[in-house]
Structure formats: structure tokens, C-alpha cells
N, C-alpha and C positions, 0 to 999 in steps of 0.2 A: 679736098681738105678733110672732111669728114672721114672716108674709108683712109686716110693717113692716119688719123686718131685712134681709129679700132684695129688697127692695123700695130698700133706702140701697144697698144691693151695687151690684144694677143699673143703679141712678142715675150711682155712682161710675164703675165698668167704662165706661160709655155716655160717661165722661168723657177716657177713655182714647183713645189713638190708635186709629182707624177707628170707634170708637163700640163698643155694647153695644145696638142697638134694639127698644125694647120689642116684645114679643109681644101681639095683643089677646086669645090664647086663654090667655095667662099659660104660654105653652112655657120664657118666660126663668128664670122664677121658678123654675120645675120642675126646670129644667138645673140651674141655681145649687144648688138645695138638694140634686141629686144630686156636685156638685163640692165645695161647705161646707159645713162645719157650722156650726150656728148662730152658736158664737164665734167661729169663726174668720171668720162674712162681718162678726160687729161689728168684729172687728181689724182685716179687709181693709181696710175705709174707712177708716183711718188711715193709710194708705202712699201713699205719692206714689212721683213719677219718678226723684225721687234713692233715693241708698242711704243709709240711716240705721240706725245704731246701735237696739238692742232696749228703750234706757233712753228715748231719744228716743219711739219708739214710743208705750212705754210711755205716757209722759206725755201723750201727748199722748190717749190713749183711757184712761185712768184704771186703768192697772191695775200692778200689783207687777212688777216689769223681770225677777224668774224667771219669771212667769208668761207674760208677753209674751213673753222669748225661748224659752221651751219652747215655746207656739204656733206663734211663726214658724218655728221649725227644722221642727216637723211642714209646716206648709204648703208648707214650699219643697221637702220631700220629695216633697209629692203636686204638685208643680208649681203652686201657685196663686199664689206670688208667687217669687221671683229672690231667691237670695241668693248674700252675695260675700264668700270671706275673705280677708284682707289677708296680706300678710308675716309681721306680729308675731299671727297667728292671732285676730283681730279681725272680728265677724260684721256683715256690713250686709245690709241687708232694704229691698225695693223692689217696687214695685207694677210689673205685668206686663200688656199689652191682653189680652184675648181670642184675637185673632188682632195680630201677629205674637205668641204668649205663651202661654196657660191651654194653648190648643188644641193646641199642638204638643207641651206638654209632661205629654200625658197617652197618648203615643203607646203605653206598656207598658198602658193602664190601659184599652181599647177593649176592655169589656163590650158585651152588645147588649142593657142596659138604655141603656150611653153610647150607643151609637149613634144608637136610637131618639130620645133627649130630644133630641141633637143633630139630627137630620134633624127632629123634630117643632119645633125651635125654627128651625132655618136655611127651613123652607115657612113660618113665619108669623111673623117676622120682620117690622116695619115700613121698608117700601121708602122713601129720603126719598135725595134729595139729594148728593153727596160735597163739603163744601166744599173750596176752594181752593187745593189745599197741595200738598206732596209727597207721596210715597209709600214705604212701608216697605223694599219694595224696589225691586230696579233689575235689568238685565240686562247683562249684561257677553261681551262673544263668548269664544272658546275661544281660545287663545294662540296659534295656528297661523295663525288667519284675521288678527291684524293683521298688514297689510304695515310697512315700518319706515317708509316716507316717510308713514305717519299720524301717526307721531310719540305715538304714544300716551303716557297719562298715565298713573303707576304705579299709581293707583286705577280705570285702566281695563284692567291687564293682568291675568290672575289668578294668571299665575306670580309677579310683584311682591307681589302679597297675601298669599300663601302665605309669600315668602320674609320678609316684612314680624314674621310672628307663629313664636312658640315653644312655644304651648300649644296642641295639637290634638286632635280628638273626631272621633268618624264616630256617627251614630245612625240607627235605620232611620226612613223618609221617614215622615212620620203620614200625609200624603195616600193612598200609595201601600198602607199596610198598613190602612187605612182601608176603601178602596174593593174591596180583596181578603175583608175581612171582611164583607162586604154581597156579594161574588159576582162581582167584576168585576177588574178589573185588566189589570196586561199583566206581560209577563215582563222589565222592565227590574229590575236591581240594588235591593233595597227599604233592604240599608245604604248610605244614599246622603247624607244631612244631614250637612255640614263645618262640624263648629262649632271656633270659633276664641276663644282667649285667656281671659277672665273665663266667658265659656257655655262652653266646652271645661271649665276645672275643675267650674261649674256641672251637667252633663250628667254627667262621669265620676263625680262626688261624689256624684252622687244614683242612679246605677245607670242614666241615660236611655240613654247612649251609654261607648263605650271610648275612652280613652287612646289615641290614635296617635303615630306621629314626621312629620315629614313628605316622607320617602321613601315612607313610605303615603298620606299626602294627596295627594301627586301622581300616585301611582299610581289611587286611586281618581276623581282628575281623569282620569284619560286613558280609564281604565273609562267614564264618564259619556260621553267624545264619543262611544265608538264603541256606545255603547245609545242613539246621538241625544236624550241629555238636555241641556236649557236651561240655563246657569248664570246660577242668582237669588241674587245677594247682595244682604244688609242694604245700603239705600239709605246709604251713610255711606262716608269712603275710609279708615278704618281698619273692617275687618269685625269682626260679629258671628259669620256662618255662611254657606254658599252652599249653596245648593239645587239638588240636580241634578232638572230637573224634566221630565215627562212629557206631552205635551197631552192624556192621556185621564186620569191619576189624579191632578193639579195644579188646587186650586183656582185658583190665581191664572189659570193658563194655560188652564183650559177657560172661565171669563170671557174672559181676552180674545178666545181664538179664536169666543168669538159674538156678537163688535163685530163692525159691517164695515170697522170701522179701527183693529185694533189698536195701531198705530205712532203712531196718536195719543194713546194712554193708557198704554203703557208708557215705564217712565224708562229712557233711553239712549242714548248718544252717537254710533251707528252705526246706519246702513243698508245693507243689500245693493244689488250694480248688476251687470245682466246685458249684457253685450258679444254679443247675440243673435246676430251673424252667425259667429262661431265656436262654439257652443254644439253640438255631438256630439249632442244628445240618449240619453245614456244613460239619464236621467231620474233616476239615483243621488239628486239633490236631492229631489225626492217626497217621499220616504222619512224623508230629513233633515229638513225641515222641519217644525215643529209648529205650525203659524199658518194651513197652505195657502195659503202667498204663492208660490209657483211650483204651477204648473201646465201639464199636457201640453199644446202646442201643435201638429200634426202632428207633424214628425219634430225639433222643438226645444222650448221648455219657455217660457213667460213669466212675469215676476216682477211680480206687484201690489203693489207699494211700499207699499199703504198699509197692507197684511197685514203688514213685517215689523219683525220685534222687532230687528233687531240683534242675533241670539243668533252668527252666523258656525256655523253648523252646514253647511250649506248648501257654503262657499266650501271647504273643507278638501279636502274629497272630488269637486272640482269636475275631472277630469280633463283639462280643457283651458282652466281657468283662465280660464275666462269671468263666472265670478262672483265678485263682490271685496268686499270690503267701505268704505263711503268713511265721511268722519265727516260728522256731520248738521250743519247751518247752524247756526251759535253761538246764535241766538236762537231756537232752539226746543229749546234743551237747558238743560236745570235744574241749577242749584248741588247741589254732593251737601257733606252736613254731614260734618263732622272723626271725630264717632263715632255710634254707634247711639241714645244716649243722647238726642244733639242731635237728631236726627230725630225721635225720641220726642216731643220737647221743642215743635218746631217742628208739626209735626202734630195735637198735643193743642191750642195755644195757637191753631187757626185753627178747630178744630170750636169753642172756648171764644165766639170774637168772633160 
């Protein structure tokens, strides 16, 4: 009865954006029953993408609306699903992937029983396919590198985004605190996760992360360029959170840097362009880069186009301004949805087809 119960979880989770893919050695199952408890994986399979009221819930898995909302307030504590309170102090409750979701928001919770189940399910994990969609997130450059005749769009600047919200959070990076608890790491900033608006109260309300203003959010922006971190924000142009991310302790980013074309599978509207014959070779870029799309060429440096994300780390500290950033052909650049939700929405509905 029990492995039947984590058994509909997984089902459910796997229905979620990027999926949930079974294990054949049963690692998923294992994971699961170290994250739920038994009622709370029945409740879990009752929540969808939206946010719903605790009565709605209820009804909908048969159980008493005290009891439903007492569950869900514990689970949203332990992070397994997102809750949201309104104005007039009103709870909503919503089902959360794996990754972007369970996973990040168990960043205080990194036992090395968690560790293990996670490393024993992420090696046995069924390999299959990425259907056809977008992606969670997207990369955005650092506000310095656009030039103004790119004319950029306010969901492509990140000072626009920032100044766009009023409720901000900093949390330390789970990738980063992750890979230091297993023995590795580097020495970039580990408070590093900008969450913003509904996850900001989200995050502060549950103890994940702090309250900031955002004279500290830009401050811990500016922190990020100069530790050569990536800004990943939720694929959406009102955000969720942005990620200042790493290529040695970032999942997202240590996959892509072992594509041999990165640029082809990350979401974003820019590319770097090197003006080789004035190029100094200080080599400063190296350094910057988290992709290895520039590389030492004798006493100048060459850029592999098809290594770069468009993060503009690169262009800032470029001393003789040979590297720039341009925007990429319209038809190789994807729609970005209104909010994180829609992305949600739209990502679920193309693993479903």
C-alpha cells in the first residue's frame, strides 16, 4: 500500500515541468519517502499548477478543509509544495516540479542521508528524451554589457527587473551549498539566490531566505559580476528569482558546458562578437567566462560562438572593447511567457502531448 502511494507521487511529480523519471533501482521511491510522508504524498497528488484554496483541496482528495490546511501549511514549510498569502490573509496552495522547486527548497534541509538518496536517484534516473518546449530558465547578461543601440527589452535588462518588483529575498544557492557538503565547491558568494515578489514572501515566511530592499539586491547584483557569476532568471519577463550561477557548482551550467554547443540549448537573446584585431590579449576573459567559448590564441584570445550563452561577463571587463555583445537573429530566439506560472503551464502541457 505504501510503495502504491509513492508510486501516484511519482507519477504525478513526472507530470510536472521537466518530469520526475522513474528509477529502475526504485532510488525515486526512496527519495520520495525521505521528502513525504505517507499523507502528505496522498495530498500532494491533489495540487496542480494553480494556487488553490485548502477547502478546494480538500474536496477534491476527501478529506476535512482543517485537516487539508494543516497538512499543507506543514508541507509548504518543508518546501514540498508553494504557498501564497493574499492581502486579506488568505492561503493558496500549489503543486511545485522537482527541479525548478522540491529541490531548491530544501536548501536548509541537506542531510547526507538527503544527499545520498539524491545522488543515488540523479545516477539512476531513466535517460529519455527533452520534449519540445521551453525552458525554466533563461540567461540574461549583466546590465553593463548592453550597449544602448541594442535597444534592449525591459525583460532583458536586469536593472528593469529588479526595479520592476517590491518584494525581495536573497537565499543561499542550493547548488553551491550542495556540492561544498559532498567536498567541492569554489569560493564564490553561497548567498547568492534573488528571489522576487510571491517567492520572496514565500522564502522569508518559511525561514529559506531574508527580506531584503533593493538597494541590497543590486548590491548583491554587482557582488555576482565581479565572482564571474551567470545571471539565470525564471524563463518569464516578470521574474520569479535569478540565479547567480557558477560553472563548477551549477547544475544547470555544468550540463551545458559538456554540450559542444551550448548556445544552442540555452534560452537567450544575445551573443558575444570578438573584433580580433584589436584584442590586447590580457586574456582577463578566460577567467570570465563559464562556457570556455574564448580561448588563448597566441598573444590574442578566440571566441567559439557556439560555446556562448550570452551571459556578457566576458564584454565588461573587456579593456579595449573588442568584445561586445550583439542580439541573436529573431528566429532563433524563443517567446518568454508574462510570468513563471505561464511557463510552468506551457512546459507541463508539451511533456503531457
Amino acid at each position: 500500500m505504501k510503495e502504491e502511494i509513492y508510486q501516484k507521487l511519482a507519477s504525478h511529480l513526472d507530470s510536472l515541468p521537466d518530469g520526475f523519471p522513474p528509477s529502475q533501482t526504485g532510488a525515486d521511491l526512496r527519495l520520495l519517502e525521505k521528502l513525504f510522508r505517507p499523507e502528505e504524498a496522498e495530498l500532494a497528488v491533489h495540487l496542480t499548477l494553480d494556487r488553490e484554496s485548502a477547502d478546494v483541496i480538500a474536496a477534491r482528495a476527501g478529506l476535512r478543509p482543517d485537516t487539508a490546511e494543516q497538512r499543507l501549511a506543514e508541507m509548504a514549510k518543508k518546501g514540498l509544495i508553494f504557498s501564497h498569502v493574499s492581502e486579506d490573509g488568505a492561503c493558496f496552495y500549489q503543486a511545485i516540479p522537482v527541479v525548478v522547486g522540491i529541490y531548491e527548497m530544501q536548501v536548509n534541509n541537506l542531510s547526507p542521508d538527503l544527499l545520498d538518496a539524491l545522488h543515488d536517484y540523479w545516477g539512476t534516473a531513466e535517460e529519455r528524451a527533452r520534449p519540445e518546449t521551453i525552458r525554466q530558465m533563461r540567461t540574461i547578461p549583466i546590465q553593463e554589457s548592453i550597449e544602448s543601440h541594442l535597444q534592449a527589452l525591459t525583460y532583458e535588462q536586469v536593472n528593469e527587473l529588479v526595479q520592476a518588483h517590491s518584494r525581495f529575498a536573497v537565499a543561499p544557492c542550493i547548488c553551491r551549498r550542495h556540492v561544498k557538503l559532498r567536498g567541492g565547491g569554489c569560493a564564490a558568494p553561497e548567498e547568492s539566490c534573488l528571489i522576487f515578489g510571491d517567492w520572496a514572501d514565500f522564502y522569508a515566511r518559511t525561514g529559506r531566505g531574508r527580506a531584503i530592499d533593493r538597494a541590497e539586491m543590486f548590491a548583491l547584483l554587482a557582488r555576482a559580476d565581479a565572482a564571474n557569476l551567470v545571471l539565470q532568471p525564471s524563463n518569464s519577463r516578470d521574474i520569479s528569482f535569478i540565479c547567480c550561477c557558477c560553472g563548477c557548482c551549477c547544475g544547470v551550467l555544468r550540463g551545458l558546458k559538456g554540450h559542444p554547443r551550448p548556445a544552442d540549448l540555452v534560452a537567450n537573446n544575445f551573443i558575444a562578437a570578438l573584433a580580433a584585431e584589436t584584442c590586447e590579449g590580457c586574456l582577463t576573459c578566460l577567467d570570465r567566462c563559464q562556457m570556455g567559448a574564448l580561448v588563448e590564441d597566441g598573444e590574442h584570445v578566440t571566441l567559439k560562438s557556439e560555446r556562448c550563452i550570452g551571459c556578457g561577463l566576458c564584454v565588461t571587463t573587456c579593456p579595449s572593447g573588442s568584445l561586445t555583445l550583439t542580439r541573436k537573429p529573431e528566429n532563433t530566439r524563443q517567446p518568454i511567457p508574462a510570468t513563471f506560472n505561464a511557463t510552468w503551464h506551457i512546459i507541463s502541457e508539451a511533456q503531457a502531448d
